[in-house]
C-alpha positions in Angstrom: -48.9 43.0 13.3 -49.7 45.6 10.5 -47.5 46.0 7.8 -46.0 49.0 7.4 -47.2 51.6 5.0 -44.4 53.6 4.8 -42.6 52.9 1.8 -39.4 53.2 2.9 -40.0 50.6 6.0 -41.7 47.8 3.3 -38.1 47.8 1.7 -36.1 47.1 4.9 -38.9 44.8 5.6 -38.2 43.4 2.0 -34.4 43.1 2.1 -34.5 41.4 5.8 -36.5 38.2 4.0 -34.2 38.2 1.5 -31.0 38.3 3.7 -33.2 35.6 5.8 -33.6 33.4 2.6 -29.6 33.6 1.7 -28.5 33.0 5.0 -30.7 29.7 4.7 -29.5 28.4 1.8 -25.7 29.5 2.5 -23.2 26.6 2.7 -20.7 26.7 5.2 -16.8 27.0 3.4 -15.7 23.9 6.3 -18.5 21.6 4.6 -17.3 22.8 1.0 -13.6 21.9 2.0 -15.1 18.8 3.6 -16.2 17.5 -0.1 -13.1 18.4 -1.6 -11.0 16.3 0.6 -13.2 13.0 -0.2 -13.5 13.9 -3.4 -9.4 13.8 -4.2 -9.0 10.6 -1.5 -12.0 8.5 -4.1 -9.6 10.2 -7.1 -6.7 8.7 -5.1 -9.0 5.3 -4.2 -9.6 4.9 -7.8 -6.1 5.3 -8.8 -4.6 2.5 -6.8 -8.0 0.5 -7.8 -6.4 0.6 -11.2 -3.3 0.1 -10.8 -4.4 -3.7 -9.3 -6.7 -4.3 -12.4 -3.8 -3.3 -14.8 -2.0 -6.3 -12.8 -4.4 -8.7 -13.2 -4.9 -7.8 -17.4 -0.9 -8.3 -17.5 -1.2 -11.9 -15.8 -3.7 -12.3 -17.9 -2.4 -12.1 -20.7 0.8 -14.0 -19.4 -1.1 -16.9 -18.7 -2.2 -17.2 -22.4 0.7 -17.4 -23.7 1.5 -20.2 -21.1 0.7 -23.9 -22.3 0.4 -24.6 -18.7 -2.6 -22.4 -18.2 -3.6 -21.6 -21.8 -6.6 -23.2 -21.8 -8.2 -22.1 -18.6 -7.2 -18.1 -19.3 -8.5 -18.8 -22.9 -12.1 -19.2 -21.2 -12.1 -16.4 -18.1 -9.9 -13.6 -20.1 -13.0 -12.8 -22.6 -15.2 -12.4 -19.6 -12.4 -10.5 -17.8 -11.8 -8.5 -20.9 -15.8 -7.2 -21.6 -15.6 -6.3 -17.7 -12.8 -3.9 -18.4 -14.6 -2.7 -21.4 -17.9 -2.2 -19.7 -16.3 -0.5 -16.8 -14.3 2.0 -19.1 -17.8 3.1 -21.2 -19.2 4.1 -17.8 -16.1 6.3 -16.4 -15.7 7.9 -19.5 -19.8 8.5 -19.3 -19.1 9.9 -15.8 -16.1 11.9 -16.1 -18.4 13.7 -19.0 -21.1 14.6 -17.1 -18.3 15.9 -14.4 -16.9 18.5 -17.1 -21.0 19.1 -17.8 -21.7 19.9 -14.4 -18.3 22.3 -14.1 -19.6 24.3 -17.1 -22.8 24.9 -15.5 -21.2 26.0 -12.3 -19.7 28.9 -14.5 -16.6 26.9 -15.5 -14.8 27.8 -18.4 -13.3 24.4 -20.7 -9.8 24.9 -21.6 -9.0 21.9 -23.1 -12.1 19.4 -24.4 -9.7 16.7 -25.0 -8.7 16.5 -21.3 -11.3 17.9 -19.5 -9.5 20.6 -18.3 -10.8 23.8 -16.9 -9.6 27.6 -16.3 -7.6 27.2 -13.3 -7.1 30.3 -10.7 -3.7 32.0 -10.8 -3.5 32.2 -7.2 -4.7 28.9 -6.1 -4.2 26.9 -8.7 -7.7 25.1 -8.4 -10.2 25.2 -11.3 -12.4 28.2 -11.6 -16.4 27.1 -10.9 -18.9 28.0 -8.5 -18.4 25.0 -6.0 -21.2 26.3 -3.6 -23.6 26.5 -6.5 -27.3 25.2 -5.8 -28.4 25.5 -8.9 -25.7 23.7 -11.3 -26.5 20.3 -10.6 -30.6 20.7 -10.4 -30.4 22.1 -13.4 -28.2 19.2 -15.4 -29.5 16.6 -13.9 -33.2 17.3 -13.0 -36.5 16.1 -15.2 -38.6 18.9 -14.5 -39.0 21.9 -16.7 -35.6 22.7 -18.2 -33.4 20.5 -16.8 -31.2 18.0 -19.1 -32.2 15.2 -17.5 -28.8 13.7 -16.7 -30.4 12.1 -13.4 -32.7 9.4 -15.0 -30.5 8.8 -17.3 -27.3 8.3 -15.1 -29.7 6.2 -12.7 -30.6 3.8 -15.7 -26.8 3.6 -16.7 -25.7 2.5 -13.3 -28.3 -0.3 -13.4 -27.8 -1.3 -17.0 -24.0 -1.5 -16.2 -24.6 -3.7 -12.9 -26.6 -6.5 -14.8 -24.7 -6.5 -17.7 -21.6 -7.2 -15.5 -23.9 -10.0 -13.6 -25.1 -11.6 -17.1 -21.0 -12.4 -17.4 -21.0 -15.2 -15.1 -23.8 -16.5 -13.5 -21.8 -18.2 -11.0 -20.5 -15.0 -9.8 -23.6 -13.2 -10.3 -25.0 -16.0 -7.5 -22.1 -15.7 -5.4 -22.1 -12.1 -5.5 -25.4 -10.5 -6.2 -26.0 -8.8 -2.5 -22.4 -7.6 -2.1 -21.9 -6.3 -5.9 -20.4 -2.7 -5.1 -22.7 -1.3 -7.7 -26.3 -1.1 -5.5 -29.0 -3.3 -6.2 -32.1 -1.6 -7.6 -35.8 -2.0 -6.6 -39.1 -2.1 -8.7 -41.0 1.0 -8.6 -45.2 0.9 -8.7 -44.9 0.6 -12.3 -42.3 -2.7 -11.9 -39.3 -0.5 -13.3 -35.9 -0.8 -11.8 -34.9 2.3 -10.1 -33.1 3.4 -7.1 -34.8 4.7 -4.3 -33.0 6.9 -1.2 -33.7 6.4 1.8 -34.3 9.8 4.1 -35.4 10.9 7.4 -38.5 13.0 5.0 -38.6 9.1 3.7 -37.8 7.4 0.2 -36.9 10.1 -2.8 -36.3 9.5 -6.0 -32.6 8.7 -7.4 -32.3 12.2 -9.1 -33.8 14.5 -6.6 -32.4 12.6 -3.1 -28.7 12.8 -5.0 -29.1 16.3 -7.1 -31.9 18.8 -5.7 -30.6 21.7 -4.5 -26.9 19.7 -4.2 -23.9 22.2 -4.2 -21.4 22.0 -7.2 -18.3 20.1 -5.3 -21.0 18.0 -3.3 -22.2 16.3 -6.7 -18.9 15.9 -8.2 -18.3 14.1 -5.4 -21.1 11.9 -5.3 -19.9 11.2 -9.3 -16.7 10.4 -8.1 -18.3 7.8 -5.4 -20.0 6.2 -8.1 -17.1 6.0 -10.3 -15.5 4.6 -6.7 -18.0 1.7 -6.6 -17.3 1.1 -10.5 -14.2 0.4 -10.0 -14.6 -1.8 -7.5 -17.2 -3.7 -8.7 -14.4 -4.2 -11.7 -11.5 -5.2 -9.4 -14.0 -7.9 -7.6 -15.0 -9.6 -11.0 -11.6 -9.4 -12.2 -9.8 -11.0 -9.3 -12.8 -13.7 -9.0 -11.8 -14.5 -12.9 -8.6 -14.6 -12.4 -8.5 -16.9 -9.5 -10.4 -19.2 -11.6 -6.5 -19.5 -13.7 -4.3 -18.9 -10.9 -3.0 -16.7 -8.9 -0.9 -13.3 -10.7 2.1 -13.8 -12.0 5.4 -11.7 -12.1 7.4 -12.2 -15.3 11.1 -11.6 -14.4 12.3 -8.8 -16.9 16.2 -9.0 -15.6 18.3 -10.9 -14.0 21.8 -10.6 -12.9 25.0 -12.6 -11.8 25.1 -13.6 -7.8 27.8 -15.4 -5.8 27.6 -15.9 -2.0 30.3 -17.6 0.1 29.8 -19.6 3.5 32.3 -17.1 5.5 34.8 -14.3 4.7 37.3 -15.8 7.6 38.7 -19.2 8.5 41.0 -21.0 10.5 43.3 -23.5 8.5 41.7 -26.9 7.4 38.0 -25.2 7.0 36.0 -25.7 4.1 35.2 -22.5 2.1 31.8 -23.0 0.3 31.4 -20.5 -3.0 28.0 -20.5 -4.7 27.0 -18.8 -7.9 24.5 -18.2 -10.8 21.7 -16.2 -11.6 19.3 -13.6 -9.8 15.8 -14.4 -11.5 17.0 -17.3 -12.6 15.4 -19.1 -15.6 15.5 -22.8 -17.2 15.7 -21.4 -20.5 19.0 -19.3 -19.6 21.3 -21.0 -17.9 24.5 -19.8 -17.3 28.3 -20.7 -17.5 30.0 -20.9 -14.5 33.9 -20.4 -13.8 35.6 -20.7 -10.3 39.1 -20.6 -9.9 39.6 -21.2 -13.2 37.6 -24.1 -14.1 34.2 -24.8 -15.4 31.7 -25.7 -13.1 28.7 -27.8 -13.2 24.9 -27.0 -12.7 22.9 -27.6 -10.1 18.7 -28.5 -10.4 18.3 -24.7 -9.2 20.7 -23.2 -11.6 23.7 -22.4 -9.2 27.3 -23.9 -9.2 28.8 -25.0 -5.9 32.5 -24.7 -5.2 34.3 -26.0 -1.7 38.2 -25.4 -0.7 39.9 -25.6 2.3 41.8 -22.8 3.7 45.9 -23.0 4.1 48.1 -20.6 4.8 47.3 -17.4 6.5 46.4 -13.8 5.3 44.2 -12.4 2.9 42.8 -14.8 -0.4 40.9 -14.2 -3.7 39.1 -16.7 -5.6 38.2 -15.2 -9.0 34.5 -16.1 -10.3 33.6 -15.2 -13.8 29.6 -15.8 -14.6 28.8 -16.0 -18.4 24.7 -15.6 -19.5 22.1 -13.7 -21.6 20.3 -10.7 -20.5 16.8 -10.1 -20.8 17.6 -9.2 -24.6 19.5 -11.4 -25.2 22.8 -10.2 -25.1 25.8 -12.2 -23.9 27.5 -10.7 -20.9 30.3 -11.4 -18.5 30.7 -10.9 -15.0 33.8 -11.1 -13.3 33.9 -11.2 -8.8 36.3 -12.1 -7.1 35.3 -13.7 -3.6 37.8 -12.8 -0.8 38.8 -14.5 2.6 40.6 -14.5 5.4 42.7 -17.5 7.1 43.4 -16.8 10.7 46.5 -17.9 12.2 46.3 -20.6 15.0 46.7 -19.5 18.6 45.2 -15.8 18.5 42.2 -15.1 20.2 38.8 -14.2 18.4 35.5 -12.7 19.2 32.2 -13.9 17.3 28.8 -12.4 17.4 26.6 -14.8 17.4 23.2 -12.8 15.8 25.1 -9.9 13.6 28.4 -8.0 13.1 26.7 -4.8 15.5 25.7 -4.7 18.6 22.3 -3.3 19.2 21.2 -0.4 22.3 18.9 -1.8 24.5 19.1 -5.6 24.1 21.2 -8.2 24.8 24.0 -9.0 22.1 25.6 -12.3 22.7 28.9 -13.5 21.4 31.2 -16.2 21.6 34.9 -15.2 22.2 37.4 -17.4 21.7 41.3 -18.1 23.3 44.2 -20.3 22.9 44.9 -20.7 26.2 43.0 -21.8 29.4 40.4 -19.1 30.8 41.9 -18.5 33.7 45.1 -16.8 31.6 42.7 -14.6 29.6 41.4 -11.5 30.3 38.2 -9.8 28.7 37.1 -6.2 28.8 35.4 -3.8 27.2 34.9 -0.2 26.0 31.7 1.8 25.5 29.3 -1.3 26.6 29.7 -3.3 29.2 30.2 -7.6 28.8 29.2 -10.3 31.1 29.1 -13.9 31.3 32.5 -16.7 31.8 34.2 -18.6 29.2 33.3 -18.4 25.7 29.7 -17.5 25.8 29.3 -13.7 27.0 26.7 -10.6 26.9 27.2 -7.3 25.3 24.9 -4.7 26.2 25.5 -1.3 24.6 23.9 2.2 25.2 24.9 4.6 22.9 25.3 4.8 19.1 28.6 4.8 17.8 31.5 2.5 18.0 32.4 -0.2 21.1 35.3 -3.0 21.2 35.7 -5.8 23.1 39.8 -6.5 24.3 41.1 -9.9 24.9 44.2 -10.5 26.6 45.5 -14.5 26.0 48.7 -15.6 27.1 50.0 -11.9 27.5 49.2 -10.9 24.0 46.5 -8.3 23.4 43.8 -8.2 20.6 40.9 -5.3 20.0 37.8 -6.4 18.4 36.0 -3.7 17.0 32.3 -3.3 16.3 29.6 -0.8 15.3 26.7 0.0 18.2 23.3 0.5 16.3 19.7 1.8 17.4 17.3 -1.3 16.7 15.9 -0.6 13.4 11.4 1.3 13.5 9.4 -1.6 13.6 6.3 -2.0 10.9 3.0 -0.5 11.8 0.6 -3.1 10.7 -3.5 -3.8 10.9 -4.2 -7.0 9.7 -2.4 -8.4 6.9 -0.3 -5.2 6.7 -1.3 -4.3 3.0 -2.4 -0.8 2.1 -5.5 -1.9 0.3 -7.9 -4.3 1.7 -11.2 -5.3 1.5 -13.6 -2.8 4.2 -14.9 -6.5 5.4 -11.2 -7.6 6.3 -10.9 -4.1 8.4 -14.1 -4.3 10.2 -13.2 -7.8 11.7 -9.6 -6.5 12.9 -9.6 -5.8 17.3 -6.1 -5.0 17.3 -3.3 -2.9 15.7 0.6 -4.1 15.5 4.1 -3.5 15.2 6.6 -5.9 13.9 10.3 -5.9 13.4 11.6 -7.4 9.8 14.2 -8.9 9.1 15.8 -8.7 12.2 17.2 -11.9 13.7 16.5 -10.5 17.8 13.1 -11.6 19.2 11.6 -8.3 20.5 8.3 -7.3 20.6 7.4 -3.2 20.3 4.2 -2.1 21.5 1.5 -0.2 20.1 1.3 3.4 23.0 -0.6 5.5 21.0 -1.5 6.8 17.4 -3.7 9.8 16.0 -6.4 8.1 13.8 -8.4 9.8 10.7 -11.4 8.5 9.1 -11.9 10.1 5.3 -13.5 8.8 2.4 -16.7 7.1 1.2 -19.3 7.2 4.5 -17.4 10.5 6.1 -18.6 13.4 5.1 -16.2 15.2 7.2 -12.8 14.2 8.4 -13.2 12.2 11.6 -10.1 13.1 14.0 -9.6 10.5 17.0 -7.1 8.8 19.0 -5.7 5.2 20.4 -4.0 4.4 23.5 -3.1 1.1 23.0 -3.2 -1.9 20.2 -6.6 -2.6 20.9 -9.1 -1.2 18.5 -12.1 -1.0 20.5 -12.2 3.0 21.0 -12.9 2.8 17.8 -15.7 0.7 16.5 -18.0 3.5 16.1 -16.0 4.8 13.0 -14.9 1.6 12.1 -18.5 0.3 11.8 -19.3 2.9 9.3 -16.4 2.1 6.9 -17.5 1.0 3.7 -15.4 0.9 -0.3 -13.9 3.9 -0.9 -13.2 5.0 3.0 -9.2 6.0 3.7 -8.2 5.1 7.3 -4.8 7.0 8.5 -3.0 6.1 11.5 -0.5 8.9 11.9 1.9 9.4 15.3 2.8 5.6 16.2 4.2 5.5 19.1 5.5 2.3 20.4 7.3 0.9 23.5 10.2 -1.6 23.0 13.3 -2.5 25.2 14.9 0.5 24.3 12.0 2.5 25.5 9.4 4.9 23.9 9.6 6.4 19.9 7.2 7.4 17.1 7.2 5.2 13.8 5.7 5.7 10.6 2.6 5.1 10.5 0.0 3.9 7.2 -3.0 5.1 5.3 -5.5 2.0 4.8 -7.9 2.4 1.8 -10.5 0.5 1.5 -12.4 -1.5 -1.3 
């Protein structure tokens, strides 16, 4: 076809191509959002990455000033130490470059000393172009007037990976393929660079990362890097510090405890009191008083005290705990541990897991009565009981209050008690811990939910849960679902987890005795 020659037709013609070109290169705002959201959850990643180095240091440093492991942290803390040194020249190299790359996106540096930009009123996020093309080609590219901030982030990742290899060449042998910092390759010449891998084939580090690369893509690809920094950090730390022992919690207060072996007893039974120390440490033991008169040690710090009950009615025995706190200040604690002695002849009801009864399960108890079964009488309100003789079943449907009514020998006694729901069980994948290692999460099939603490053996079921993938290897938020504990659904997410991904499992629902209800569920980030 021709082209026009009327002047007026050659600029519609014109502007079409250029609308055609723009429309090409636009970036859809869902993708843009997309970056943002890994961006801040490798922001998060990295957060709670240093939070466990900080640990380790601490024990560390704990463990040299130990004479029991003094010797062994005097060898592994320098190596532990240049680690932490090396990693923090690298993230401060990084977070530059990110405040580079903002300015060149049109951002406007407020404050130099903490990176902060011009923010918008409205939205309070910081003002640059995030769908910019041309910010990151420009800083990081090696052609004609760009800075160049490619080869030389490329060679700054690879010198920091050997260097942190050269600390220990056992872990360097151990731990050369799975380092999270990648391995580089030789190029023609025999330099180490990195090479990505394509569907157009291998490009260079600087243009397969930065060409053409929007604004809020490449921070986020800085803030992945800065992700596999700190990993690479946490996994020579914790491999030092294994070397010296495992990390240590240094008590930094303490406090007076009593306990007593029961609050009621029938005369001639033994009251046991016990007290001492919460935290308690060899270097500040404690004075003990019960009843008046001093008491004697024990190997674990704790005074033991027995008296048998007399009388009936209500008793106080006065306990008064003498110690240093944590700086080093006498104090005094004064409890008084109180009891009751029955009198002989009533009746009595005992639960034999709590003092509730739980909806859905049953509770059992022992009752007891001064006089032959067949002159008592048990019944209940707001639950029902079963059983004969002494060992009965409470079952319970409602939250609220219940009592159980014995009738010995004409006389009448209420038992009261409190009716509880049975308390959200744990949502759990593997060892249950918010961090763990993406190799530990690939190998778990199944998903859980446990009771704690809780002296009934019930089982809940995992029913159902929504499931989001985020993070390091998901470019966009991946929204599924589960119908069961089993994991298998999905393996095709799971599979691509890698350091630095976030797995949420939000909407538990699980299926117990007392039926169907949604638990809380947990965000798993990986490293």
């Amino acid at each position: 076809m021709a082209l026009p020659k009327e002047p007026r037709q050659k600029m519609i013609n014109l502007m079409y191509l250029v609308l055609t070109a723009l429309l090409a290169l636009n970036v859809s705002s869902e993708i843009l959002n997309a970056f943002k959201v890994v961006d801040a959850s490798l922001k998060t990643s990295n957060k709670n990455i240093n939070t466990a180095d900080s640990t380790l240091m601490a024990s560390f440093k704990n463990k040299l000033s130990d004479p029991n492991s003094k010797k062994d942290a005097a060898i592994w803390y320098p190596k532990a130490e240049s680690a932490t040194k090396l990693t923090e020249s690298i993230m401060k190299y990084i977070d530059s470059l990110k405040v580079e790359l903002k300015k060149e996106a049109g951002g406007v540096l407020v404050n130099p000393k903490t990176g902060e930009f011009e923010k918008d009123p409205e939205t309070g996020e910081e003002k640059y172009k995030i769908d910019d093309l041309d910010a990151a080609t420009r800083l990081f590219g090696n052609e004609e007037g760009g800075k160049n901030r490619g080869p030389e982030l490329e060679k700054r990742l690879i010198d920091y990976r050997n260097a942190m290899l050269s600390l220990d060449e056992a872990f360097a042998k151990e731990h050369v393929k799975t380092f999270p910092v990648d391995e580089p390759v030789k190029d023609e010449k025999g330099k180490l660079v990195y090479k990505i891998k394509t569907k157009e084939g291998d490009k260079d580090f600087t243009f397969g990362y930065f060409h053409m690369t929007p604004t809020v893509a490449a921070l986020t690809l800085l803030s992945k890097f800065q992700n596999n920094i700190k990993n690479a950090e946490n996994q020579m730390l914790s491999y030092f510090h294994a070397k010296v022992g495992e990390v240590q919690v240094k008590f930094d207060a303490y406090s007076a405890m009593v306990g007593q072996s029961s609050n009621y007893l029938m005369p001639g039974e033994e009251l046991e009191i016990t007290a001492g120390l919460g935290a308690y440490s060899t270097s500040n033991k404690p004075t003990v008083m019960i009843a008046g008169a001093a008491q004697t040690l024990d190997a674990d710090g704790k005074a033991s005290y027995k008296i048998k009950a007399n009388g009936s009615g209500s008793r106080t025995v006065p306990v008064i705990v003498k110690y240093k706190n944590i700086q080093g200040v006498e104090e005094t604690k004064t409890i008084d541990v109180k009891y009751t002695v029955g009198t002989p002849g009533g009746a009595a009801v005992m639960p034999d897991k709590m003092n509730v009864f739980y909806i859905g399960v049953d509770n059992p108890v022992t009752i007891g009565s001064p006089t032959g079964w067949d002159k008592t009488n048990v019944t209940m309100s707001n639950g029902t009981i079963s059983g004969q003789g002494s060992v009965r079943t409470v079952r319970v449907s409602a939250v609220g209050n219940a009592s159980i009514n014995v009738i010995a020998d004409g006389k009448s006694t209420t038992f009261p008690f409190r009716v509880k729901r049975i308390p959200d069980p744990v949502f759990k994948v593997g060892s249950g811990k918010i961090r763990m290692t993406s190799a530990e999460f690939k190998a778990q099939q199944y998903c859980r939910a446990e009771l704690e603490n809780f002296d009934f053996d019930l089982r809940y079921n995992v029913v159902g849960s929504t499931v989001f993938f985020s993070g390091a290897n998901f470019p966009n938020v991946v929204t599924t679902s589960i119908t069961s504990n089993n994991l298998g659904s999905l393996q095709q997410y799971i599979s691509r987890c890698g350091p630095g991904s976030v797995v949420t499992f939000d909407q538990v629902r699980v299926q117990g005795p007392d039926g169907v209800r949604t638990i809380e569920g947990k965000s798993i980030a990986l490293f």
